[in-house]
N, C-alpha and C positions, 0 to 999 in steps of 0.2 A: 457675827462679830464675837470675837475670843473675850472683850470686856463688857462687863455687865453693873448694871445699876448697884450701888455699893461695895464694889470691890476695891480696894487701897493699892491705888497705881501712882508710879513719881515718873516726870516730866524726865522725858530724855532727849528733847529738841529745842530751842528754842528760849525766847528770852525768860522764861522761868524753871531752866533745866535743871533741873535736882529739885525742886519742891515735889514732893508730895501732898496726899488729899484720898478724901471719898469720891467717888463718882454719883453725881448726882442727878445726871441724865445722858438717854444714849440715843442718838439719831440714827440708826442703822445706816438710814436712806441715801444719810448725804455723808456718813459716816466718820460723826463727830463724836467727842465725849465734851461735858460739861465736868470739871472738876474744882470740887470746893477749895475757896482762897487760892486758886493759881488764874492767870493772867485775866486779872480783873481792868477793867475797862471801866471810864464816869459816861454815864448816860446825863444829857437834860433831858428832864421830865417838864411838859405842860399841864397844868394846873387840870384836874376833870371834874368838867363842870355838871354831870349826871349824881358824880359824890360830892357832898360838900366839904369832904373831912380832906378830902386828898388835895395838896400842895404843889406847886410848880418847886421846882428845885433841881438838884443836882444826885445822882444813884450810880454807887460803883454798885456793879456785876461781874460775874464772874461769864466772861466769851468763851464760846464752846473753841476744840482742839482737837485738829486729826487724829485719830484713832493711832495710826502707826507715828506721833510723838508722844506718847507713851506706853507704859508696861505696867504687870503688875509688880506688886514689892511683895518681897517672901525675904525673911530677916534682913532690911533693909538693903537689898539687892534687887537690880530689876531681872525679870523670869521670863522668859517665852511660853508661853501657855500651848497644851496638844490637849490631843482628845482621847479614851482611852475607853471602849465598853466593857463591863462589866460581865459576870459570869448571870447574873439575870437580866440579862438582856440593856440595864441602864447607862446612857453615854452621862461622863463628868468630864470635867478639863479637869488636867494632869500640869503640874511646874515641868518645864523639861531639864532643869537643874536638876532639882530631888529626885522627883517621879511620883511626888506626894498627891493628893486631893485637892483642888482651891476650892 
């Protein structure tokens, strides 16, 4: 996958399209992103009764988001990401806007 764990990508699908955020986790497998304050969801919680401190109640979270509904941001524009090796031998992703480093 072209995103990776803390990289600042904004939402180009879907009901929170233009927010941006950090990525805060990456599924490869089922190839999701989690990205912080975009389409947060209330969970009910049941009360757990092995803790005593933890409460039954109500928990927005933040629901993970296909990969391919968003991008990264490179001055507040979304970028397509490549890949580009280096003269010793190391592969980095490239913006295909610029041609810069991410």
């Amino acid at each position: 996958m072209k995103i990776r764990k803390g990289d600042e990508v904004i939402v180009i699908a879907g009901k929170d399209k233009g927010a941006t955020g950090k990525v805060l986790r990456v599924d490869p497998r089922r190839e999701r992103v989690v990205v912080e304050g975009v389409n947060l969801i209330t969970k009910n919680i049941k009360a757990d009764q092995q803790r005593a401190g933890k409460e039954s109640g109500r928990v927005t979270v933040e629901a993970p988001l296909h990969v391919s509904n968003v991008a990264i941001v490179e001055d507040g524009k979304p970028v397509r990401v490549g890949y580009r090796i280096n003269e010793d031998g190391t592969k980095v992703r490239i913006s295909r806007r610029s041609g810069k480093e991410i």
